[in-house]
N, CA, C and O atoms as a Tripos MOL2 file, in Angstrom:
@<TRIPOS>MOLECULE
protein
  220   219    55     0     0
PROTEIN
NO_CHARGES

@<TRIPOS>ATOM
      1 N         -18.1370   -2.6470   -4.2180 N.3       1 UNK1
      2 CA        -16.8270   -2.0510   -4.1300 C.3       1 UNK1
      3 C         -16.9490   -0.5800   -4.5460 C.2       1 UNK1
      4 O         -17.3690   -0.4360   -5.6940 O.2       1 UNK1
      5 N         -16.7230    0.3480   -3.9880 N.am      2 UNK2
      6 CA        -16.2660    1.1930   -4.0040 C.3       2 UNK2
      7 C         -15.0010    2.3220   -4.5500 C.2       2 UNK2
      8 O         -13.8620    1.9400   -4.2830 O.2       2 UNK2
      9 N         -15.0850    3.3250   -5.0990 N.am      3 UNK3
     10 CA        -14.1210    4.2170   -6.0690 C.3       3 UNK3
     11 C         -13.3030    4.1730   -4.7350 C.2       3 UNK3
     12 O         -12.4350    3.3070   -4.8450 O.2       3 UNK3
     13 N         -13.2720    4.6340   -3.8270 N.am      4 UNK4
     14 CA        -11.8980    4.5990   -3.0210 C.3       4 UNK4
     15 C         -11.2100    3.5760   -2.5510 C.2       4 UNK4
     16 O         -10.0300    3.7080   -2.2240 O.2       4 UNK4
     17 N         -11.8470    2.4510   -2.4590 N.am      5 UNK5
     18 CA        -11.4800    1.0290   -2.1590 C.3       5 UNK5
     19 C         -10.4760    0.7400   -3.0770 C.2       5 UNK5
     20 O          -9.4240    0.2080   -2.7240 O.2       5 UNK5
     21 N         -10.7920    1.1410   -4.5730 N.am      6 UNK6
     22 CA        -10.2050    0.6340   -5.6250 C.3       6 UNK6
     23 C          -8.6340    1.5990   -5.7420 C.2       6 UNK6
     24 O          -7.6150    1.1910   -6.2980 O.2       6 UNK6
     25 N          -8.7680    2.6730   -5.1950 N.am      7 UNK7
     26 CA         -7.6790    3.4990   -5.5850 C.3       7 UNK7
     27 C          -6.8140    3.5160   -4.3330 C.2       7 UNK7
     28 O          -5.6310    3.8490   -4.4160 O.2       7 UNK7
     29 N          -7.4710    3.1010   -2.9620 N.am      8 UNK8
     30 CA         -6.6770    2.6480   -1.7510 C.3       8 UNK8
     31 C          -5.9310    1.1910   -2.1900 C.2       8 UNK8
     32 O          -4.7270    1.2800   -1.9530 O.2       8 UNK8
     33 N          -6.2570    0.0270   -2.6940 N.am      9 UNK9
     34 CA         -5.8520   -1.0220   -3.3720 C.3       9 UNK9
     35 C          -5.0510   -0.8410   -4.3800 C.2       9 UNK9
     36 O          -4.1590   -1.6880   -4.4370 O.2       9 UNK9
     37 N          -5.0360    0.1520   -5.4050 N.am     10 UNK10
     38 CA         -4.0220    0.7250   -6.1790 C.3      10 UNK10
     39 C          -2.6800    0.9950   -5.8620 C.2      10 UNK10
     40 O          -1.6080    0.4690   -6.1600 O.2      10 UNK10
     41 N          -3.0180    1.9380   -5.1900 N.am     11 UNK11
     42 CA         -1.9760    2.5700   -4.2200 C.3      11 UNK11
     43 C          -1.2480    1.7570   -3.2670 C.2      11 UNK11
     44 O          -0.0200    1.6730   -3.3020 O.2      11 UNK11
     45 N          -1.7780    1.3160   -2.6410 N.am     12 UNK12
     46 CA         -1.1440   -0.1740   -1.9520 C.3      12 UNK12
     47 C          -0.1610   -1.1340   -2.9090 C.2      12 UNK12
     48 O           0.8180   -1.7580   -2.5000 O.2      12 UNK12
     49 N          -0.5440   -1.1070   -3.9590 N.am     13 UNK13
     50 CA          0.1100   -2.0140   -4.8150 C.3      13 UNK13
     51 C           1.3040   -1.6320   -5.2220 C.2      13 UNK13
     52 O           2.3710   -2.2410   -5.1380 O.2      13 UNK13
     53 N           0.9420   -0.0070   -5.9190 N.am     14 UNK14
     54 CA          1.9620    0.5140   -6.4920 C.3      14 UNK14
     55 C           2.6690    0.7330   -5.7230 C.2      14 UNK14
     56 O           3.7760    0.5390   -6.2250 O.2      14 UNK14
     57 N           2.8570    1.2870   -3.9430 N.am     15 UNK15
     58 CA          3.7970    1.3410   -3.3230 C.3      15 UNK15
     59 C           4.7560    0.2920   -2.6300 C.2      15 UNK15
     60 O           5.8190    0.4550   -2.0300 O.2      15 UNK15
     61 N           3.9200   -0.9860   -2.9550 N.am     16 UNK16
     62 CA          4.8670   -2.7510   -2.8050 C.3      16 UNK16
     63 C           5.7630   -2.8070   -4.0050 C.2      16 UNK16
     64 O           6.8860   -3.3020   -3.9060 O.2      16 UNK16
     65 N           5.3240   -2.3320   -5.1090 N.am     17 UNK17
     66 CA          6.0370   -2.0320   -6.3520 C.3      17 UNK17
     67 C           7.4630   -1.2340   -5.8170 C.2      17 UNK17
     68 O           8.5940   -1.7000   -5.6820 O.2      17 UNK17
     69 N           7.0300   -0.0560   -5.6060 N.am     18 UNK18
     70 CA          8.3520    0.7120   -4.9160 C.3      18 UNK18
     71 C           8.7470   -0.0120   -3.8820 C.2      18 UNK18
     72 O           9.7920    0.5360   -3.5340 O.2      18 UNK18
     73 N           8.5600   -0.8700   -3.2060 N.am     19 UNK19
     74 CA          9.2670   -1.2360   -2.2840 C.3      19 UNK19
     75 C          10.4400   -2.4090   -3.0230 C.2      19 UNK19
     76 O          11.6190   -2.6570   -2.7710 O.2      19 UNK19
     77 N           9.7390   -2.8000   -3.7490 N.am     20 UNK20
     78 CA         10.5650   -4.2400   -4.5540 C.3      20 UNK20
     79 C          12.0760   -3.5440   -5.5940 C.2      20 UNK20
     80 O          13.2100   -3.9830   -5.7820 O.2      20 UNK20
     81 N          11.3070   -2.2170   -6.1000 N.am     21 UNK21
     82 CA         12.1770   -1.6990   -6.8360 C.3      21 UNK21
     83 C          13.1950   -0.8340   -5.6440 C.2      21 UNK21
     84 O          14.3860   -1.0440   -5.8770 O.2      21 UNK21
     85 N          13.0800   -0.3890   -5.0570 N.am     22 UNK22
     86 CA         13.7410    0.2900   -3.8460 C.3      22 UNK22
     87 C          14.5130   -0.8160   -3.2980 C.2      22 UNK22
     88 O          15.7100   -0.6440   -3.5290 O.2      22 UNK22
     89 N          14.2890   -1.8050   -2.7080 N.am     23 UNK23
     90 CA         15.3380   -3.3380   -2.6930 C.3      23 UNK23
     91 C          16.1560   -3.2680   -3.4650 C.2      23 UNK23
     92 O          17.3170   -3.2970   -3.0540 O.2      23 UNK23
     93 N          15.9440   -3.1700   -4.6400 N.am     24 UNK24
     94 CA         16.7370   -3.7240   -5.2610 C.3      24 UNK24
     95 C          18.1810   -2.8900   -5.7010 C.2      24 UNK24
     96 O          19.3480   -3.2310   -5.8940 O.2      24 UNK24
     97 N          17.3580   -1.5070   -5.7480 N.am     25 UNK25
     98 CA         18.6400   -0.2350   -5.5930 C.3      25 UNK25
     99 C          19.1970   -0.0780   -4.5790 C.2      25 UNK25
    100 O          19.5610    1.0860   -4.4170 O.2      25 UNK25
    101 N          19.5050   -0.9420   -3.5690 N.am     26 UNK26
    102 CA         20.1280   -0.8540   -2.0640 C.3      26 UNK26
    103 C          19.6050    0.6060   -1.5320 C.2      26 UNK26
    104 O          20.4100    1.1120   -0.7500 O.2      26 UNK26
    105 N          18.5980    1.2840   -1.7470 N.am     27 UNK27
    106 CA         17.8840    2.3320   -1.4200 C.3      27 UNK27
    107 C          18.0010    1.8840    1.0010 C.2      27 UNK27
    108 O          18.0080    0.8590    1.6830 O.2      27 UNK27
    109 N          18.0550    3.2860    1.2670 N.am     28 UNK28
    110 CA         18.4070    3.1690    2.9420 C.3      28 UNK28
    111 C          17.1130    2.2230    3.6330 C.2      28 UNK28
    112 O          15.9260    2.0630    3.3470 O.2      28 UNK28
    113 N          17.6200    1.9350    4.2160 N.am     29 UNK29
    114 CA         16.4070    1.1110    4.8140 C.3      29 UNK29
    115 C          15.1200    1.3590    5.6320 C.2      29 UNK29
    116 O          14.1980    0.5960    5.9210 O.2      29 UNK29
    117 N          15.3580    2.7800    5.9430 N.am     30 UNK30
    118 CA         14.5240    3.9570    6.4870 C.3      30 UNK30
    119 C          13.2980    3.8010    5.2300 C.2      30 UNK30
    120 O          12.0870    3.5820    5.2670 O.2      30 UNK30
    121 N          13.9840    3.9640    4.4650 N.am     31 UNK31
    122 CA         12.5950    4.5280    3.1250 C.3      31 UNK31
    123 C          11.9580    3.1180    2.9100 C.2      31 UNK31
    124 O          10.7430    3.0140    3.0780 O.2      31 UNK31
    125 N          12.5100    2.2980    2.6400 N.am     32 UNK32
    126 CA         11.8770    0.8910    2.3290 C.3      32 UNK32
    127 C          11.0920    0.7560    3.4410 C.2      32 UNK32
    128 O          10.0390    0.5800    2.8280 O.2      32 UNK32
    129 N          10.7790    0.7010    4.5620 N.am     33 UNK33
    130 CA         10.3100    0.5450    6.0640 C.3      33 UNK33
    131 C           9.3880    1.4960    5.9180 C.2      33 UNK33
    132 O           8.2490    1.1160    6.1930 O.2      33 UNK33
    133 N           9.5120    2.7640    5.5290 N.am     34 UNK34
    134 CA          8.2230    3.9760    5.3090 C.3      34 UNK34
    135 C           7.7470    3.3140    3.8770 C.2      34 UNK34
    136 O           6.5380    3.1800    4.0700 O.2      34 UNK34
    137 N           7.9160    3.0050    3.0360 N.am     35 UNK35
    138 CA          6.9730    2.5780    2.0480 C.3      35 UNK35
    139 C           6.4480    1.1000    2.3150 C.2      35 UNK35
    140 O           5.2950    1.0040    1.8940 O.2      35 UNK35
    141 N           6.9810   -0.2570    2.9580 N.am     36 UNK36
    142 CA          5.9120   -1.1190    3.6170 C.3      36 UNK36
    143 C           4.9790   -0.6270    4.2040 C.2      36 UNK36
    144 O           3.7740   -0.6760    3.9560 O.2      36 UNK36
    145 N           5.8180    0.1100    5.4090 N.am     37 UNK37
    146 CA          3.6490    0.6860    6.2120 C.3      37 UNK37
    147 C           2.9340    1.2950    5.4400 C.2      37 UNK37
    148 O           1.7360    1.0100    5.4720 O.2      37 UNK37
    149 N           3.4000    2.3390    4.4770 N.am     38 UNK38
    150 CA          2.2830    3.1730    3.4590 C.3      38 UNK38
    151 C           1.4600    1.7190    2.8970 C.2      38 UNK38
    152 O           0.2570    1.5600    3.1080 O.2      38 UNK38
    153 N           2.1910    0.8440    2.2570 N.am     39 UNK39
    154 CA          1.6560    0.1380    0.9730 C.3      39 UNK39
    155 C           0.4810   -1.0150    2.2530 C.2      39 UNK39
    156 O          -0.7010   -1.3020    2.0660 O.2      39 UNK39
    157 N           1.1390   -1.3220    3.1450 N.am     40 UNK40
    158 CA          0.0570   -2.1150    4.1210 C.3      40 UNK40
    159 C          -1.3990   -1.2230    4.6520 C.2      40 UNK40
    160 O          -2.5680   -1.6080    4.6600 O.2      40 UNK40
    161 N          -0.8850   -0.0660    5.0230 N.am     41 UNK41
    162 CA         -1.8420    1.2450    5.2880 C.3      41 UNK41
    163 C          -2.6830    0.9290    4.1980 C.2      41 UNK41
    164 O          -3.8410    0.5800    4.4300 O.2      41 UNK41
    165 N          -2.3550    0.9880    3.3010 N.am     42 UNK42
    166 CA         -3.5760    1.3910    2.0940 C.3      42 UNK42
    167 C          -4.1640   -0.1230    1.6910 C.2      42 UNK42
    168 O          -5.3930   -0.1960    1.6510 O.2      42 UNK42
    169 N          -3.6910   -0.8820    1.5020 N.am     43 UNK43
    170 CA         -4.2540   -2.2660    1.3200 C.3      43 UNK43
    171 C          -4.9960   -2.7410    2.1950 C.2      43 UNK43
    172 O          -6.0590   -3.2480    1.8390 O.2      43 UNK43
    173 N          -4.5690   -2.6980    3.8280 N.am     44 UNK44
    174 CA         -6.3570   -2.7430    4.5610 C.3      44 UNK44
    175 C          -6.4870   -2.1470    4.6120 C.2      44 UNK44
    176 O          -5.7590   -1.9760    5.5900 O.2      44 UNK44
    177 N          -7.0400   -0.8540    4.3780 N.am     45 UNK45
    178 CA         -7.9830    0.4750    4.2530 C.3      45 UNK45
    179 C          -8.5530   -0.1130    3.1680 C.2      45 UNK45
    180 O          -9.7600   -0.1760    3.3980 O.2      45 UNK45
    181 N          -8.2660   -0.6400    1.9540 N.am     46 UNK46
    182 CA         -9.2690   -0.9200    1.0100 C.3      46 UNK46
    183 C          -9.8330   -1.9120    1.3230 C.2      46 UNK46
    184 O         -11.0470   -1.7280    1.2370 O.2      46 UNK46
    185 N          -9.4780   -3.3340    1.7980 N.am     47 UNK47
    186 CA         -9.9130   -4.1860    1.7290 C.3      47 UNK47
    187 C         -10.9980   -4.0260    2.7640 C.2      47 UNK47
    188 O         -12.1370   -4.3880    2.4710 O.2      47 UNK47
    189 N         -10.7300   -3.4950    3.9940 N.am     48 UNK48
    190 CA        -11.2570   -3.0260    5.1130 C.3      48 UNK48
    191 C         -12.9030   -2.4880    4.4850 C.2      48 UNK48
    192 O         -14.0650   -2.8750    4.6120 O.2      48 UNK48
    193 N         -12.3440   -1.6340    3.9240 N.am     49 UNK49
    194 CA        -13.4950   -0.9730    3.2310 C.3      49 UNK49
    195 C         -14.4370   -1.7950    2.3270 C.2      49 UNK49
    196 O         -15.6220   -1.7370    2.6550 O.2      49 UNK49
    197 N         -14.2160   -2.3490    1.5360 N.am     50 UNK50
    198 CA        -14.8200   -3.6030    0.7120 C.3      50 UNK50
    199 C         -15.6760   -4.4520    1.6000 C.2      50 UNK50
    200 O         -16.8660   -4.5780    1.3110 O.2      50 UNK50
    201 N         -15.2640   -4.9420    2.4730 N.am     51 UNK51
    202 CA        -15.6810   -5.7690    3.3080 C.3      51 UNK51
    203 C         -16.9380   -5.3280    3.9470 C.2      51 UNK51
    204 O         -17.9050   -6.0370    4.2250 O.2      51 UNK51
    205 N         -16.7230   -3.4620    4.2350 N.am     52 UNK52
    206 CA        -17.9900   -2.9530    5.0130 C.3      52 UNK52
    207 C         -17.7460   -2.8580    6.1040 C.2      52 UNK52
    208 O         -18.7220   -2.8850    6.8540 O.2      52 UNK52
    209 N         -16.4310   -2.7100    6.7120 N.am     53 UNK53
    210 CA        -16.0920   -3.0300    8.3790 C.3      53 UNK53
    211 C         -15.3980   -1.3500    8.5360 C.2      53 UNK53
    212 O         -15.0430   -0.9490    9.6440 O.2      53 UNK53
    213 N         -15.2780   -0.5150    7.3430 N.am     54 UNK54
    214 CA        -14.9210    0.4250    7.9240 C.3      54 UNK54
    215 C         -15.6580    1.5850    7.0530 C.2      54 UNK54
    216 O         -14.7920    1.9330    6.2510 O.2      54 UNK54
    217 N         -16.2190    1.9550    6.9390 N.am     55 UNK55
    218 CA        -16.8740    3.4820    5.8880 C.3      55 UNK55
    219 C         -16.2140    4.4980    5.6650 C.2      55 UNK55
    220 O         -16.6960    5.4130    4.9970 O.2      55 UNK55
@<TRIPOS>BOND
     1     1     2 1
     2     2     3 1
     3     3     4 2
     4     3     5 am
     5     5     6 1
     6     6     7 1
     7     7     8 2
     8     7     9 am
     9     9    10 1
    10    10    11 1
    11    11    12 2
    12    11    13 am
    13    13    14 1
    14    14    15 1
    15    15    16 2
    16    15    17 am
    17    17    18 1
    18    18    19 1
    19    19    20 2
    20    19    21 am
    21    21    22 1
    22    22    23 1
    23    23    24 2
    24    23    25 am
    25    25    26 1
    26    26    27 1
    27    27    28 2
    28    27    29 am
    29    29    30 1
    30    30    31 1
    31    31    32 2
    32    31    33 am
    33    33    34 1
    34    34    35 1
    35    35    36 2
    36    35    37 am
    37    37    38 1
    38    38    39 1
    39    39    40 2
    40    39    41 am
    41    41    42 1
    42    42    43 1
    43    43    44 2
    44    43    45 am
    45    45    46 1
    46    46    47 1
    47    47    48 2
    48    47    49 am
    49    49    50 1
    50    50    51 1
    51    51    52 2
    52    51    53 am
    53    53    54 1
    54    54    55 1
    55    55    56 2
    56    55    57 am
    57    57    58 1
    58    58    59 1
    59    59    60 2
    60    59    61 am
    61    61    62 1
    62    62    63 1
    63    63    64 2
    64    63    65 am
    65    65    66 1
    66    66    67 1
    67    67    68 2
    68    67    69 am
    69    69    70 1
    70    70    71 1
    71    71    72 2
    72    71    73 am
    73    73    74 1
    74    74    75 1
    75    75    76 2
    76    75    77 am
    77    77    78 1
    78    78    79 1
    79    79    80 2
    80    79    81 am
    81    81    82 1
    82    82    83 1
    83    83    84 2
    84    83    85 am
    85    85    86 1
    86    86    87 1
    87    87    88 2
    88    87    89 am
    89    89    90 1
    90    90    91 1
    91    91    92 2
    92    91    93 am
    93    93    94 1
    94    94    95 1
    95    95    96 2
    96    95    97 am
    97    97    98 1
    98    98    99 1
    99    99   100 2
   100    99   101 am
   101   101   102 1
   102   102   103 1
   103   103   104 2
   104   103   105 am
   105   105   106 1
   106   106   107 1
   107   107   108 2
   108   107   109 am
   109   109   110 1
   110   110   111 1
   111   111   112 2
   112   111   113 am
   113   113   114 1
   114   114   115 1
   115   115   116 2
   116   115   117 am
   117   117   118 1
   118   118   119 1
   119   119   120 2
   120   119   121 am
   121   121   122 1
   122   122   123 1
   123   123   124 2
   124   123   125 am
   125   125   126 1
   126   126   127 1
   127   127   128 2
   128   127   129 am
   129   129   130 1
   130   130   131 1
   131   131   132 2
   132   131   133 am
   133   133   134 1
   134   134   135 1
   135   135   136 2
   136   135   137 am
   137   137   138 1
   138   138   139 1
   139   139   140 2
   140   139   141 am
   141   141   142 1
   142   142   143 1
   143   143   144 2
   144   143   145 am
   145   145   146 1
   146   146   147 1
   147   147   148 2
   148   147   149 am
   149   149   150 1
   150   150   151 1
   151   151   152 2
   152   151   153 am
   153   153   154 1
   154   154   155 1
   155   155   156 2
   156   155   157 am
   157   157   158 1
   158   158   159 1
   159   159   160 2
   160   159   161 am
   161   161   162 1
   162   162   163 1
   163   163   164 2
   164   163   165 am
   165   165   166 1
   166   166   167 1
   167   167   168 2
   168   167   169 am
   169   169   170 1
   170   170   171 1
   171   171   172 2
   172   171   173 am
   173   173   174 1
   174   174   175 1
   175   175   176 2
   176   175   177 am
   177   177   178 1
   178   178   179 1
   179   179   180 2
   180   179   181 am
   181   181   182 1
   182   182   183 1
   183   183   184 2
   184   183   185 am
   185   185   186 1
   186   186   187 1
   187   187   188 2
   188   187   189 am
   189   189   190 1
   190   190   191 1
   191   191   192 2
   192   191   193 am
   193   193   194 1
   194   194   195 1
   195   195   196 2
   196   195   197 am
   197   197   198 1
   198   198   199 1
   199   199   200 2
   200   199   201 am
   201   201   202 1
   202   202   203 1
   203   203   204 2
   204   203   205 am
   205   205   206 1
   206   206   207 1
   207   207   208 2
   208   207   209 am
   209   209   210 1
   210   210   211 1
   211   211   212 2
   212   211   213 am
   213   213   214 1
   214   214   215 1
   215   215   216 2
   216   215   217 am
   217   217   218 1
   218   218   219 1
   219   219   220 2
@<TRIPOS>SUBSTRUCTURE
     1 UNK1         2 RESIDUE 1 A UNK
     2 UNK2         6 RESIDUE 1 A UNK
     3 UNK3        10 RESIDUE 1 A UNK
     4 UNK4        14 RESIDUE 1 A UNK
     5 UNK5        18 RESIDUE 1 A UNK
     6 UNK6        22 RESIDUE 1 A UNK
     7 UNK7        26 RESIDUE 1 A UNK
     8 UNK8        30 RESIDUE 1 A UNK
     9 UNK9        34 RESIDUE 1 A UNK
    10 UNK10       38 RESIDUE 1 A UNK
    11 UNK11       42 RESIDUE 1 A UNK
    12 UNK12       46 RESIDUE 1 A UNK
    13 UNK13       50 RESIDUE 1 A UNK
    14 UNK14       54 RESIDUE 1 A UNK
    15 UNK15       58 RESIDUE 1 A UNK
    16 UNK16       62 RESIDUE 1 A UNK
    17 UNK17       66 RESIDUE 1 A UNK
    18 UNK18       70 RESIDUE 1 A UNK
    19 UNK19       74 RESIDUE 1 A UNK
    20 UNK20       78 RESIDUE 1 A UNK
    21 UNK21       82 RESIDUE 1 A UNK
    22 UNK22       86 RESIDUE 1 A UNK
    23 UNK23       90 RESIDUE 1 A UNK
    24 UNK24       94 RESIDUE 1 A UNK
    25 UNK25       98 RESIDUE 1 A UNK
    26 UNK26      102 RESIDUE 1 A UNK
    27 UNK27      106 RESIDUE 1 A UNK
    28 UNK28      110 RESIDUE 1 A UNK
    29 UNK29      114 RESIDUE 1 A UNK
    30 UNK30      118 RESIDUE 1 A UNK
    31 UNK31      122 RESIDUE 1 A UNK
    32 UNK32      126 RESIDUE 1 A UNK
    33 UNK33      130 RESIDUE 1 A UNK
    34 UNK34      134 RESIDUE 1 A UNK
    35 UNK35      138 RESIDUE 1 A UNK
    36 UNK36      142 RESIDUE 1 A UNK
    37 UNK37      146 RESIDUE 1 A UNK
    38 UNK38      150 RESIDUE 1 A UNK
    39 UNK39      154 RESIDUE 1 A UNK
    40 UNK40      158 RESIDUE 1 A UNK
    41 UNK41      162 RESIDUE 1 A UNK
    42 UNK42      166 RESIDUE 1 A UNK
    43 UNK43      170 RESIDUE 1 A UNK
    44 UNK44      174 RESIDUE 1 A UNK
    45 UNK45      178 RESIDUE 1 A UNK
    46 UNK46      182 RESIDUE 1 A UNK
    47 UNK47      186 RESIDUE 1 A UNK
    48 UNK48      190 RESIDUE 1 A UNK
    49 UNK49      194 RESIDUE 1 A UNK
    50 UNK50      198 RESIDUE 1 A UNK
    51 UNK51      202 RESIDUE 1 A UNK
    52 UNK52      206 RESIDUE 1 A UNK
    53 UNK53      210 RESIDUE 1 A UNK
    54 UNK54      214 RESIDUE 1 A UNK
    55 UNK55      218 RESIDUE 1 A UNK
């Protein structure tokens, strides 16, 4: 595993975090929808990466 794997997986996390907390503030639904794809973006990019299927 890899230093960017780990901080692409971070980041992924923390932005499902904002998404849960953004729910819950009736936040527009525009932004919640841009922070799922960020937080999916970065979670396979890491895992992707881990795996060895992407460099």
């Amino acid at each position: 595993m890899t230093g960017l794997s780990t901080v692409l997986i971070l980041v992924g996390l923390f932005l499902a975090g904002g998404v849960y907390s953004f729910s819950k503030q009736q936040m527009p639904k525009g932004v919640i929808v841009l922070l799922v794809v960020a937080s999916l973006m970065c979670l396979v990019a890491g895992v992707l990466r881990i795996q060895g299927l992407w460099d």
